[in-house]
C-alpha positions as CSV (number, residue, x, y, z in Angstrom):
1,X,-3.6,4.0,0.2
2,X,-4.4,7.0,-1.7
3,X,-1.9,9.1,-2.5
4,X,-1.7,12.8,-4.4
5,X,1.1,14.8,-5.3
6,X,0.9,17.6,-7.1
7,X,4.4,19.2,-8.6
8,X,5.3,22.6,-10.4
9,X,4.1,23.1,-13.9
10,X,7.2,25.1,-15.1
11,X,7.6,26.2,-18.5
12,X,10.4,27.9,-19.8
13,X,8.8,31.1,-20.1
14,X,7.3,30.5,-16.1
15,X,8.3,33.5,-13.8
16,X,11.0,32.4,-11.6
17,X,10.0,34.6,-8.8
18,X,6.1,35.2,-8.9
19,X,5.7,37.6,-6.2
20,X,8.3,39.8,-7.1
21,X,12.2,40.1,-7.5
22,X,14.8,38.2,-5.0
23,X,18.2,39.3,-4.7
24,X,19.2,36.0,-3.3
25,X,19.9,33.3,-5.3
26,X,19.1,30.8,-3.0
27,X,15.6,31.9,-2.4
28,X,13.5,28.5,-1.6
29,X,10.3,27.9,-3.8
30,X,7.4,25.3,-2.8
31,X,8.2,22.3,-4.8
32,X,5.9,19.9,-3.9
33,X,2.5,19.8,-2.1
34,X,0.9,16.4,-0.6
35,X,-1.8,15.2,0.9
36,X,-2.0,12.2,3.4
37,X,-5.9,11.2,4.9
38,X,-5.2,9.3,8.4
39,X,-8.4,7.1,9.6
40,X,-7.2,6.6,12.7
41,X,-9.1,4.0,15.4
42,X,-10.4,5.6,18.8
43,X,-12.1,5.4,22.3
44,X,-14.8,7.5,23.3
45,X,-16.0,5.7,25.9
46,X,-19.5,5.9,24.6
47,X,-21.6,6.1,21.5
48,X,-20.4,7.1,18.3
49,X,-22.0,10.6,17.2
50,X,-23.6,10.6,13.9
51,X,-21.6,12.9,12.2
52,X,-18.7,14.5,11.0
53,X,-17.7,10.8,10.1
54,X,-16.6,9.8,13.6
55,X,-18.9,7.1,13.5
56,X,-16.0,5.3,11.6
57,X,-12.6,6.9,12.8
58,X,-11.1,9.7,14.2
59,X,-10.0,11.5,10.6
60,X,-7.2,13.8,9.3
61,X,-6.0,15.3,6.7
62,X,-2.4,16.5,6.6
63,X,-0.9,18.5,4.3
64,X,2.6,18.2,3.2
65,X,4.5,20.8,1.2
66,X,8.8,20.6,0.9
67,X,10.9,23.5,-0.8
68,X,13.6,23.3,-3.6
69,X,16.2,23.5,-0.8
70,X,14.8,20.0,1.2
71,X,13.1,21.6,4.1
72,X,9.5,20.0,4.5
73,X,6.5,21.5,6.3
74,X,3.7,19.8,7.8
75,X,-0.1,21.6,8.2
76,X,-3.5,20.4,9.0
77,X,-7.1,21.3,6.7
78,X,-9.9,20.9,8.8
79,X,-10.5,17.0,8.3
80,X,-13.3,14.8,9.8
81,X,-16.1,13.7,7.1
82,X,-15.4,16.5,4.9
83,X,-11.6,15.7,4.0
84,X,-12.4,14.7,0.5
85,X,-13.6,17.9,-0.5
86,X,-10.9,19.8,1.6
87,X,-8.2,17.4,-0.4
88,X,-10.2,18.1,-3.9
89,X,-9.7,22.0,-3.2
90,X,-6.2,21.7,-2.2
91,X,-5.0,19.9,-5.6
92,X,-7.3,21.3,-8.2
93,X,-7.4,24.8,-6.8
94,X,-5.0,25.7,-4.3
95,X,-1.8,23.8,-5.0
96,X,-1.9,24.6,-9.2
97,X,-1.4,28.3,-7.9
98,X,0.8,27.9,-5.0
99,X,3.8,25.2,-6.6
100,X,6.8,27.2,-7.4
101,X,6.0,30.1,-5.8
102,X,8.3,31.8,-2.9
103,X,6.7,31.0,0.5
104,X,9.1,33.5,2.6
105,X,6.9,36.0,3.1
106,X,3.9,34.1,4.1
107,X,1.1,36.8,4.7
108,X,1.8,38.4,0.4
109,X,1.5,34.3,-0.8
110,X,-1.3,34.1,1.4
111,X,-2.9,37.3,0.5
112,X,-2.7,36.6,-3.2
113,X,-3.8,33.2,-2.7
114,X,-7.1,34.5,-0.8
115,X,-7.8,36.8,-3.6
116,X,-7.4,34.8,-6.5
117,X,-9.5,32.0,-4.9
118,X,-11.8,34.0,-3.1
119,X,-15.0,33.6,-6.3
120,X,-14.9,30.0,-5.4
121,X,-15.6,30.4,-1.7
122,X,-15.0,32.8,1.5
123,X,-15.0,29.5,3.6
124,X,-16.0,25.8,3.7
125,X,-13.2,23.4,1.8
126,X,-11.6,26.5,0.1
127,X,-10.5,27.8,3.2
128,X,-9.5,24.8,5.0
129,X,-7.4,24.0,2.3
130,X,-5.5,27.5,2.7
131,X,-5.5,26.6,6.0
132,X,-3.6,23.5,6.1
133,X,-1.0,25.1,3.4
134,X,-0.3,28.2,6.2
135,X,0.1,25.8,9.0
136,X,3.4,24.0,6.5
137,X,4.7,27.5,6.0
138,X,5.1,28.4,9.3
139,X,6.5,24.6,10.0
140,X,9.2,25.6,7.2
141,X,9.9,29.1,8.1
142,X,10.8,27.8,12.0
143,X,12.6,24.9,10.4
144,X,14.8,27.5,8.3
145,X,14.9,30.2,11.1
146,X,16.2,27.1,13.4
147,X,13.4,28.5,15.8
148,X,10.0,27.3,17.2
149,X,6.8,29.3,15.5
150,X,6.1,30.6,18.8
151,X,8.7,32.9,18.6
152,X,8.3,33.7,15.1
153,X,4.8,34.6,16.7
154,X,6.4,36.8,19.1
155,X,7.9,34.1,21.8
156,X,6.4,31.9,23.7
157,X,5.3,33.1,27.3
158,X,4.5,30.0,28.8
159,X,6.4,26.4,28.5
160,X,3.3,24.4,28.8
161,X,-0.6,25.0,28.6
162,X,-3.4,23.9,30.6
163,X,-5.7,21.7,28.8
164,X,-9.9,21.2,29.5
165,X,-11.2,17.9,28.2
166,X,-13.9,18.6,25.5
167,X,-16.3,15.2,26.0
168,X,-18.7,14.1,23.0
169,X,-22.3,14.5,23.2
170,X,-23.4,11.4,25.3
171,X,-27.3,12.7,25.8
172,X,-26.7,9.5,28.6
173,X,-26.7,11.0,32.4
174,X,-25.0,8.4,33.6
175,X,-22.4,8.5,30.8
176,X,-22.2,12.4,31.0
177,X,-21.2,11.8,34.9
178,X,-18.6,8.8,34.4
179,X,-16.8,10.8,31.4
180,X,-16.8,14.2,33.4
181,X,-15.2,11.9,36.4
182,X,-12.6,10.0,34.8
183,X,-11.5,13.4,33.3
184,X,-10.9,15.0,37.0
185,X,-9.1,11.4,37.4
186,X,-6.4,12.5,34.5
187,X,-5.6,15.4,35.8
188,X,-7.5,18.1,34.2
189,X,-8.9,21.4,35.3
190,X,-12.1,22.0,33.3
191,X,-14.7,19.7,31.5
192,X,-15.9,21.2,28.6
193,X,-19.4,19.2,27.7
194,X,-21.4,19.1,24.4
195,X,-24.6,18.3,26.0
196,X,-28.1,20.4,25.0
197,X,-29.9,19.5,28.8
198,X,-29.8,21.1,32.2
199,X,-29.8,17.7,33.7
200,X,-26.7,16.6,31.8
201,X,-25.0,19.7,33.1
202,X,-25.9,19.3,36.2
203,X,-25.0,15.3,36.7
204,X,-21.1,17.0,35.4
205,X,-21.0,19.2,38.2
206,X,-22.2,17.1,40.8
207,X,-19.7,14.6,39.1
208,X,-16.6,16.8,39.2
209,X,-17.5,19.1,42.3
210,X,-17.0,22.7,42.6
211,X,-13.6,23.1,41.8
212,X,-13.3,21.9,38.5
213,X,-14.1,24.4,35.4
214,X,-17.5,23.6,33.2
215,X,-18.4,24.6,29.9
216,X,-21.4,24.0,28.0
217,X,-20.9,24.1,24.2
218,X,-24.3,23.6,22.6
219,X,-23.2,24.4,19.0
220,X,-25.7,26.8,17.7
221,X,-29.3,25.4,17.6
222,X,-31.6,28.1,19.4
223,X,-33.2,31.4,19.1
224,X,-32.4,34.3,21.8
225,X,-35.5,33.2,23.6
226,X,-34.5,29.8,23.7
227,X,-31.0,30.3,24.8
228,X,-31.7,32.7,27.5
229,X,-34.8,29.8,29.0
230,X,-31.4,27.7,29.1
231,X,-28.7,30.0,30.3
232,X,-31.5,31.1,33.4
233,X,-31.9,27.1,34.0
234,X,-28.5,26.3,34.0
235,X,-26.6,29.2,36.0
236,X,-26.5,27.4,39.3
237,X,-24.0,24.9,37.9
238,X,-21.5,27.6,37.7
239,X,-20.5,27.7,33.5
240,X,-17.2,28.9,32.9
241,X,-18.7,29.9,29.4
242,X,-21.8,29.4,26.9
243,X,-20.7,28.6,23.7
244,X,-22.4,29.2,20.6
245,X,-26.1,29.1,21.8
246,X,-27.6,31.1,18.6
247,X,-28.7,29.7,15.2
248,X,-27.2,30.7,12.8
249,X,-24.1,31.4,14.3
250,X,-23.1,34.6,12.0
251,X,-26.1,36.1,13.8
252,X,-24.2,38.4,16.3
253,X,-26.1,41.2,17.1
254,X,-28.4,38.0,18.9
255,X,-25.2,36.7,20.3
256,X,-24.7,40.3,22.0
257,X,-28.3,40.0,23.3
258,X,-28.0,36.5,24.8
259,X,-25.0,38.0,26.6
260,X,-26.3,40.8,27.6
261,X,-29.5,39.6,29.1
262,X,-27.7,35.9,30.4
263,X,-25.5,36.8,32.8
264,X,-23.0,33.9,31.2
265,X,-20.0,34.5,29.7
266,X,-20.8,33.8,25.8
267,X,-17.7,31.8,23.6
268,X,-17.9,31.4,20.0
269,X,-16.1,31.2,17.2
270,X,-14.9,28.0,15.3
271,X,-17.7,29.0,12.6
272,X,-16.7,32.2,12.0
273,X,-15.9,32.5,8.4
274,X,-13.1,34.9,8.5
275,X,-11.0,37.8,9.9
276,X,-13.8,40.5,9.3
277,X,-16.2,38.2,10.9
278,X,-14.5,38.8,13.8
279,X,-14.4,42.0,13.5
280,X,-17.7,42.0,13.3
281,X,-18.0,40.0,16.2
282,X,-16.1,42.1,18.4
283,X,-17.9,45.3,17.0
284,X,-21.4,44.0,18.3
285,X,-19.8,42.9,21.7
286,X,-21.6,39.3,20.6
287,X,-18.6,37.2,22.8
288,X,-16.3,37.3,26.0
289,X,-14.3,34.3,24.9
290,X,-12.8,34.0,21.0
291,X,-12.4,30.7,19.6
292,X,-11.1,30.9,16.1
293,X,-10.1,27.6,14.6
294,X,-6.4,27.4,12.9
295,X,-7.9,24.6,10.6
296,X,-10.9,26.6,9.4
297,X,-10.2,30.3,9.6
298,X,-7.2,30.0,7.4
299,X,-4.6,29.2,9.6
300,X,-1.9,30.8,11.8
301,X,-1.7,34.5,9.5
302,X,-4.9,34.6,10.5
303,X,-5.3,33.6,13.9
304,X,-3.1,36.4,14.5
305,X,-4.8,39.2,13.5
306,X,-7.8,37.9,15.3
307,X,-5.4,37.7,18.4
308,X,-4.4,41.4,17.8
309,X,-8.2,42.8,17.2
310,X,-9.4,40.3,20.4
311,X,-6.8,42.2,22.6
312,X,-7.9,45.9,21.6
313,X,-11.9,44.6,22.2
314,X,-10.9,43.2,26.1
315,X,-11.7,40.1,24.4
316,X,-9.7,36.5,25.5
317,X,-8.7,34.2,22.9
318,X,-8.7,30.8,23.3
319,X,-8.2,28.6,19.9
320,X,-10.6,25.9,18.7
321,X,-8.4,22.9,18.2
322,X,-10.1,19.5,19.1
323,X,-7.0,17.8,16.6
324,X,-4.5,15.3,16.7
325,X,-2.4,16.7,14.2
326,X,-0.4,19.9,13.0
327,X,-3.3,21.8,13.8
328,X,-3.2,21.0,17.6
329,X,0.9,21.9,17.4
330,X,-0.1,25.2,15.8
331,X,-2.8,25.7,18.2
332,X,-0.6,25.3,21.6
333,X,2.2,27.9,19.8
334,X,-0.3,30.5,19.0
335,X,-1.6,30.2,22.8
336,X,1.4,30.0,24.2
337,X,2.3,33.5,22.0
338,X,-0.8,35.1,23.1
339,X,-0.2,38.0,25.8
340,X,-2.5,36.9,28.5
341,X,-1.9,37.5,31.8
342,X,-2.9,33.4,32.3
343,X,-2.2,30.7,30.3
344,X,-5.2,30.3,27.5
345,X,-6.4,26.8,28.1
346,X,-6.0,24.5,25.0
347,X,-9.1,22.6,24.0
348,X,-8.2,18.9,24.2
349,X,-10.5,16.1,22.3
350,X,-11.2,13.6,24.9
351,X,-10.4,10.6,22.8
352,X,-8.0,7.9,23.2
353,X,-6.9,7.5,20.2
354,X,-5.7,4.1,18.9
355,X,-2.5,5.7,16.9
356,X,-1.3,8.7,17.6
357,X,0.2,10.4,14.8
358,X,2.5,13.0,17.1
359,X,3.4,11.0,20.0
360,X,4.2,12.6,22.9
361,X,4.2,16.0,21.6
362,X,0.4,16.1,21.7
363,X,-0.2,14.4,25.2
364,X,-1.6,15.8,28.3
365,X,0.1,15.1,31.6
366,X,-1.6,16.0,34.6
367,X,-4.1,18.5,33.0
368,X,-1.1,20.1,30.9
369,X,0.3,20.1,27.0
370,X,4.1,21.2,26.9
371,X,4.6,23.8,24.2
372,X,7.3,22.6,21.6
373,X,10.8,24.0,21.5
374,X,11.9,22.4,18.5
375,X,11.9,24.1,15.3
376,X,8.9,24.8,13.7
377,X,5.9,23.1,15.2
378,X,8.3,21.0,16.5
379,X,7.6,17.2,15.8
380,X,6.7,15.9,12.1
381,X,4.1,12.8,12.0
382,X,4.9,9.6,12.4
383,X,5.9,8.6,8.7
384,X,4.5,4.4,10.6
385,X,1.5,6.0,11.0
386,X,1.2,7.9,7.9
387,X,1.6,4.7,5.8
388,X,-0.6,2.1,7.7
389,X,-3.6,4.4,8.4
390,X,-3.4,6.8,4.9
391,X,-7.2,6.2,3.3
């Protein structure tokens, strides 16, 4: 396997305490920062797409980082095919300038990090390398508080979510209706489908009936013309949301128009490049539904903030997460911290995987993920699974 470590470069003239004095002796300090790739085998029960590398596995990338005192936190950078790069930035750029620093007051080390970093890139690998170093942070501030990050976050106000299953892109009709039926079979309450056709969205519904939730996610190929010919042609199938209809997807003021004139309620998010983004966002009243993604936007400090600014615009936030790893955990906390008057529905890949890194942490019973009440995000990877599927 390939393995990285990167570890303080100390000198003797190095500032113990970079961001600032600490009275207590016993302050911790990151020591270490790892990375750990996971190729991990899985079921679609269909064709493999094209991209994203998930023609060969489902892939991961965790990141590991443990303090001088012992206590080890576990994130997740936004994997799939572009994990080498997300790794590259993490130990050439991001770790050099985090190792040895004090990781208490997460939102200063973040901060600074963002600033010093932010020439090299706003988003992309640079960002989902941040990401993945928040997401351990807020493992090892739960693990030292002795509490879950959801109520770091504020507590939680739910014990377990409702998932919908978010189905590949099958292009098939007849796959597109066995898929969006065996989901109904396991339980869950809304289909979520990646299809670009009116007759794939309608062979779901008639597949899952009128009770079940369905969402078309179509990620961002048209024009406002185009989208609004398919929003009109798909309305009597009854879409619980639109998402991301508009090329490119930073185009908002089109986003506004397609919700304005569609009469659907318009989602987006996961390529959104940062906080102000959404701002922006929420400004031009482009969406109904916010889906910030905790392994691209930067991770939970983040995802806050958007949560805050979402709730003053009447917008609901519901997180981006089709993970396996730390990133899902983080996910479900932040949702289950959110102050909706309904539990927000947690996106939920639908892939059996092969091995599955969390175990039962992660799975959905009945249509349902439980919300951990163990410290921190509440369950570290399998260390099995670590060493027999690390790339």
């Amino acid at each position: 396997s390939f393995w990285l470590t990167t570890k303080p470069r100390r000198t003797k003239n190095s500032p113990s305490i970079p961001l600032g004095s600490h009275p207590d002796k016993n302050f911790m300090t990151i020591r270490t920062i790892d990375t750990f790739a996971l190729s991990l085998p899985f079921e679609i029960y269909g064709p493999r797409p094209k991209f994203a590398g998930l023609d060969r596995s489902m892939e991961i990338l965790l990141v590991r980082v443990e303090t001088d005192s012992g206590i080890v936190g576990w994130g997740e950078a936004f994997g799939f095919g572009i994990w080498p790069a997300t790794r590259a930035a993490i130990h050439a750029m991001v770790a050099p300038l985090a190792l040895g620093r004090d990781e208490t007051n997460i939102p200063a080390l973040m901060e600074d990090l963002n600033r010093k970093l932010h020439i090299v890139g706003r988003t992309g690998p640079m960002v989902f390398a941040l990401s993945g170093l928040d997401i351990a942070l807020w493992d090892i501030a739960g693990k030292a508080a002795g509490k879950p990050v959801s109520a770091l976050l504020g507590g939680a106000k739910h014990t377990r979510l409702p998932c919908y299953a978010s189905l590949m892109r099958y292009t098939d009709l007849g796959l597109v209706a066995e898929n969006s039926a065996r989901v109904v079979e396991r339980g869950y309450g809304a289909v979520k489908l990646h299809e670009l056709g009116v007759a794939q969205v309608k062979a779901a519904r008639e597949a899952i009936g009128s009770n079940i939730g369905l969402m078309m996610d179509v990620n961002c190929p048209w024009s406002v013309k185009e989208a609004l010919a398919v929003a009109d042609a798909v309305r009597p199938y009854d879409l619980s949301w639109f998402e991301e209809p508009i090329w490119p997807p930073e185009d908002f003021e089109s986003l506004a128009h397609v919700r304005a004139q569609s009469g659907l309620k318009i989602a987006a998010g996961e390529n959104a490049m940062s906080v102000k983004n959404f701002e922006q966002m929420f400004k031009a009243g482009a969406v109904d539904i916010a889906q910030p993604s905790v392994t691209k936007i930067g991770g939970i400090s983040p995802m806050m903030e958007i949560a805050a600014m979402a709730q003053q615009h009447n917008v609901v936030m519901t997180p981006h997460c089709p993970y396996f790893g730390p990133g899902l955990l983080a996910s479900v906390h932040i949702a289950a911290a959110l102050a909706h008057a309904h539990a927000p529905m947690i996106e939920y890949s639908f892939a059996d995987l092969g091995a599955n890194p969390l175990g039962d942490a992660i799975e959905v019973k009945n249509g349902y993920i439980t919300v951990p009440s163990g410290p921190g995000l509440g369950r570290d990877p399998d260390p099995e699974i670590i060493k027999r599927y690390s790339v």
